[in-house]
N, C-alpha and C positions, 0 to 999 in steps of 0.2 A: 511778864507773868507766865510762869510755866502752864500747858495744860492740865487740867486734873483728868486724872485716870478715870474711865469710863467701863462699870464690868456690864455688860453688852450679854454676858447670860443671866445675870438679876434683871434688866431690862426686859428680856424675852421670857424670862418668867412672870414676870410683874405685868405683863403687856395683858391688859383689859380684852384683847384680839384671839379668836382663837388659831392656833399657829400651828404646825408640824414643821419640822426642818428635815426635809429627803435627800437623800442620796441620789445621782445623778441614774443610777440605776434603780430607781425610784423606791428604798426600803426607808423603814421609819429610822432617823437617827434621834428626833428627842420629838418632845409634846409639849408643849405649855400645860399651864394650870387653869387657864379658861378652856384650851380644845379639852382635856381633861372631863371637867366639869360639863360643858356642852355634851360630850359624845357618851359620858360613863361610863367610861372606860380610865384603867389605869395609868399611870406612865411604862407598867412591867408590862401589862398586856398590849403596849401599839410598838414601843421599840423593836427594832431586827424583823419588823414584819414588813412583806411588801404590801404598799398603800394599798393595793386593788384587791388582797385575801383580807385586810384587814375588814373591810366592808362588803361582803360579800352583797349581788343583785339580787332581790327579791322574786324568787323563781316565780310569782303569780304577775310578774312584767318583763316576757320573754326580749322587751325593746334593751334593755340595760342602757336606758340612752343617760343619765347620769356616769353611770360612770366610763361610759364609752367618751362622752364629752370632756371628762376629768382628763382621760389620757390620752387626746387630742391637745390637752391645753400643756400637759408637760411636755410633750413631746415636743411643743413647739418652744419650749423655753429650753429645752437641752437643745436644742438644734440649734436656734437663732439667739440666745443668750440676752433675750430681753423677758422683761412682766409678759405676764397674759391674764387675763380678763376673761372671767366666763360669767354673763350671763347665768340668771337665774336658772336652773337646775333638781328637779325630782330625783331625790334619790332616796326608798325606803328603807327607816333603822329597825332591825331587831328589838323588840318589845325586851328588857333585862330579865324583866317578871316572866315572860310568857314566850320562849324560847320557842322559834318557828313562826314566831306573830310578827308582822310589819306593820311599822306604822308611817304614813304616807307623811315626809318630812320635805322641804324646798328650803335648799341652800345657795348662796351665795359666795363663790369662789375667787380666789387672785392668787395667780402662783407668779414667784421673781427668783430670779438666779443670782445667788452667791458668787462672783467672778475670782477668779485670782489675776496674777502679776500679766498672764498673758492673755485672759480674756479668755481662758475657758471655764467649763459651769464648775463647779467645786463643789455646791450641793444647792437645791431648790426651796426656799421658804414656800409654804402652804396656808393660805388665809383664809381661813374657813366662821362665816357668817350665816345664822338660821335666821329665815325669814318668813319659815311656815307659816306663822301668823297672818303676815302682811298678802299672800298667795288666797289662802281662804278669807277674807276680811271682805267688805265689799269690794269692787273690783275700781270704784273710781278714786276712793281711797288709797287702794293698793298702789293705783298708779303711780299717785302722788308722792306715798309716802317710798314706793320702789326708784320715784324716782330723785329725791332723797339721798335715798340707800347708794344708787349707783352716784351722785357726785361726792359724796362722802369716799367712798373705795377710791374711788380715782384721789380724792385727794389724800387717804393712806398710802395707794401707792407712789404718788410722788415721795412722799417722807419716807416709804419704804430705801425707796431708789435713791433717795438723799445718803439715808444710813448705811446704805450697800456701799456708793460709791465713796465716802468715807472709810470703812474699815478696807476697803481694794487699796487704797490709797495706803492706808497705815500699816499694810500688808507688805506693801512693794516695799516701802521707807525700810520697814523691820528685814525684808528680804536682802536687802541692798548690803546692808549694815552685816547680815551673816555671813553672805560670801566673800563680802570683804574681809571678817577678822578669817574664815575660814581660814582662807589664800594666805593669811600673814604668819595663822597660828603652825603649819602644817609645812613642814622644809620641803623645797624641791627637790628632789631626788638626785644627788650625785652619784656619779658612774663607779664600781670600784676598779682599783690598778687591773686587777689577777681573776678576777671573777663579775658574773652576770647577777643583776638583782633586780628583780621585781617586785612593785606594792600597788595593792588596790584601797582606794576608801568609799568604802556606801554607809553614806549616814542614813538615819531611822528616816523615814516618810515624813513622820509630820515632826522634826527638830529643826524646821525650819534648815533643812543639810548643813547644819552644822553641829556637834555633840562633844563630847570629853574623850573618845580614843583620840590617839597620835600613834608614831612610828617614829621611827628615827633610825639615818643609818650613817656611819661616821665612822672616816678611812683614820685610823689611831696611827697608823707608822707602814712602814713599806712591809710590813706581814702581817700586822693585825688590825680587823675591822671589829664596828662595834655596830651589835643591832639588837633594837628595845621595840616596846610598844608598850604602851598602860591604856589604862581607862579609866578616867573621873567619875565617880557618880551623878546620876544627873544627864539632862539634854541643855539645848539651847546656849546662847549668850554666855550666863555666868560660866556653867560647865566647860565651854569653850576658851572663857580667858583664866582659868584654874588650869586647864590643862596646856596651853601655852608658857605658861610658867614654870611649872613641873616638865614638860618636856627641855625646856631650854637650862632649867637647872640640873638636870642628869647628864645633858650632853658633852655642860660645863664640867662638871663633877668628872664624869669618863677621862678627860682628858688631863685631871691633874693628881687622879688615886689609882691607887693600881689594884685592880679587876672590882667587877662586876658587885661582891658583894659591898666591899667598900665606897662604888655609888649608889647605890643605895640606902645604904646607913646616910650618909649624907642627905638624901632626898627626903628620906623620912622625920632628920630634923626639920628640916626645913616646911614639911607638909604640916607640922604640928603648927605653928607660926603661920600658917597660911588659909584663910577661909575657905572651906568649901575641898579642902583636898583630904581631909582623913576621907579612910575607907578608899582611897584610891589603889587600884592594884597596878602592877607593872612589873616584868621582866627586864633583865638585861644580863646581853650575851656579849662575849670577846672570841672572836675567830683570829685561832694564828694559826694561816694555813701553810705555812710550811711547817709544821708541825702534826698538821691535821689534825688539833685539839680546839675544844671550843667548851670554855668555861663560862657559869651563868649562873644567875640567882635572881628567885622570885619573890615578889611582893604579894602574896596571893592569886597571883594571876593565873589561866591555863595556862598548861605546860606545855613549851616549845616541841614540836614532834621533828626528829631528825630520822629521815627514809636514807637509807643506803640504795644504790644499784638497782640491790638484788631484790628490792621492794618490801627488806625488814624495816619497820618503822620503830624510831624507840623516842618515849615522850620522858623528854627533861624533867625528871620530877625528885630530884633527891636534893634540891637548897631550895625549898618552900618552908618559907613562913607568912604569918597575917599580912594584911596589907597594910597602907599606909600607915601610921598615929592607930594601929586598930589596939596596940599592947598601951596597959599603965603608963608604964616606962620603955624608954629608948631599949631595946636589945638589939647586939651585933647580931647581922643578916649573916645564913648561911653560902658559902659557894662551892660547886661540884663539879668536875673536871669530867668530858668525856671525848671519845677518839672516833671519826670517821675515815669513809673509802673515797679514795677520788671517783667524783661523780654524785655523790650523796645530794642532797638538799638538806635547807635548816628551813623550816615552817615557823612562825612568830607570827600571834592572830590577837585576837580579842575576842568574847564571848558571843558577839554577835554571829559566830561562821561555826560554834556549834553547840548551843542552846538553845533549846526549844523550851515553850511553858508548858508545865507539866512533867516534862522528859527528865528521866538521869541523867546529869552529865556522863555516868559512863556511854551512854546509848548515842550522845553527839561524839565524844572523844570515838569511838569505835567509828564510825559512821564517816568521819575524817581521815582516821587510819585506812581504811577502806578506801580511798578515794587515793591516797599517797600510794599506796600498795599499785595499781592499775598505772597511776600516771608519773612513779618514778622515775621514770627516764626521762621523761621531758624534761626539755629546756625553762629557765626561768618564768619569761612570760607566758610560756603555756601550760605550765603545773598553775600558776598565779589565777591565771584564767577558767583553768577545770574545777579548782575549788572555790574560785567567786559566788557558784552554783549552791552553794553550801549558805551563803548569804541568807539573811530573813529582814524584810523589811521594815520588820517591826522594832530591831534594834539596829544600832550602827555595827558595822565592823570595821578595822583596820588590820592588812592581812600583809607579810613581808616575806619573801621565797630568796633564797641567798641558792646559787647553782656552784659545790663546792666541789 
């Protein structure tokens, strides 16, 4: 019996506890709908804030020992990667109604660490319990019933620490499994005859390192090589075995039509027929370098930048059309022939090396050209390496530098 899927953010909303999930750099990443409701305060208003502005000390209690205690207790859960426990704790809230007013509140705290695959903190769960009541109450009552309180926490945090080591677990499993298709989906780079080639791949931070660019480079004949890259829409898993297939069917295609735009027509039947691959962009280029010509045609993709010598850069852009399945119907892909200097480079990226959110792609394309202009003269792997810099975490790239 297969397991049933488990969504672990309706849990953490639904959780009767009231919760914050922090950043190791201790900022608000979410809130529950009990801390919510406890603090009143929003989910808009505690997000992106750091825990300790979000509550500010009550300047008429110069000690701040609440929340000097609080960050004593994180600190020791980023450090040492286990739960911490804090004991009961004063710390007064701002009145909503009467701005400047505190009112004298006693919490009860648990913070536990989110581990990843190698056992560092990844973010800090925040268990946040008012017990002002049971502090002012009679005191032999309070004992009692604080003392209650405290075997209860302890026994949340066990279940805590259950469900942590759990999802660590299902973490590694799902890790395991990416860098394995990764390594399968992604050819090892072969050397060419006559010329140097360099490629880098940074995938997105949180796609699990693996996402839908590829590269590909494949020696066609004793003068002419072939070099692509696309990008699937999409992170993770499926992305990743769409774009495995799409790569391995261009490389196919390259090597039984003759140029560029006619693999492509081919690929784009085939993406129509294929889940998850319309709207895929991709280039592909033919280098015959005794000729010093280099024919190519794009799927919507950035356009390939070829720098000469002399640090003129010119960006391939006269056989673009839509990307994958993006038209009605099938139409023949355009292809454009141009001519370089011995010494030049051919650039072939993906949107990840120069897109920013917000930015015109004119302002990345520029921004690139700029960087080729400076390090034209280098050799493969170090033109490869000066524009890795260009990278942004937030999306994958896949980046190919040919020294022609």
């Amino acid at each position: 019996m297969s397991q049933p899927w488990i969504d672990y953010g309706a849990i953490f909303q639904a959780s009767p506890s009231a919760m914050l999930v922090l950043s190791p750099e201790f900022l608000i990443l979410d809130a529950n709908a009990a801390y919510q409701e406890l603090v009143g305060r929003s989910r808009g208003q505690l997000i992106g804030q750091y825990v300790f502005d979000a509550y500010p000390d009550n300047p008429h209690d110069p000690q701040g020992a609440g929340m000097r205690r609080l960050e004593d207790s994180l600190l020791r859960v980023r450090q040492t990667g286990t739960q911490d426990i804090v004991s009961p704790v004063r710390h007064d809230v701002q009145d909503a109604q009467c701005p400047g007013v505190f009112v004298e509140r006693y919490w009860s705290l648990i913070n536990a660490p989110v581990l990843d695959i190698d056992a560092r903190v990844l973010m800090i769960v925040h268990r946040l319990e008012e017990i002002t009541g049971l502090v002012q109450a009679d005191q032999s009552a309070a004992d009692h019933r604080r003392r209650q309180m405290e075997t209860e926490l302890y026994a949340r945090s066990r279940e805590l620490q259950k469900v942590n080591e759990r999802l660590r677990m299902a973490n590694a499993r799902e890790r395991q499994v990416a860098l394995a298709l990764q390594e399968a989906m992604l050819p090892a780079l072969q050397p060419l005859s006559h010329h140097a080639v360099a490629v880098r791949y940074y995938p997105a931070v949180d796609a699990l390192n693996v996402c839908g660019d590829w590269f590909d480079v494949t020696e066609l004949s004793e003068s002419t090589y072939a070099v692509a890259v696309g990008d699937v829409v999409g992170h993770g898993l499926e992305a990743a075995g769409v774009m495995g297939q799409l790569r391995s069917a261009l490389s196919a295609a390259m090597r039984v039509v003759d140029g560029p735009a006619s693999a492509l027509d081919g690929l784009d039947l085939y993406a129509r027929s294929l889940e998850g691959a319309l709207s895929t962009t991709a280039v592909q280029t033919v280098i015959a370098w005794r000729e010093h010509c280099i024919s190519y045609s794009s799927a919507g993709h950035p356009p390939p930048a070829l720098v000469q010598p002399d640090g003129t850069v010119q960006f391939l852009d006269q056989a673009t059309d839509p990307p994958l399945g993006a038209t009605p119907e099938h139409i023949p892909r355009p292809q454009a022939t141009t001519t370089y200097q011995e010494g030049a480079s051919l650039v072939l990226y993906t949107d990840g090396l120069i897109e920013r959110r917000g930015e015109d792609i004119d302002r990345g394309l520029q921004r690139l050209a700029d960087h080729l202009a400076v390090h034209s003269k280098d050799e493969a792997e170090d033109l490869a390496q000066a524009l890795s810099t260009l990278s942004i975490s937030t999306d994958d790239t896949a980046l190919v530098v040919v020294r022609l």
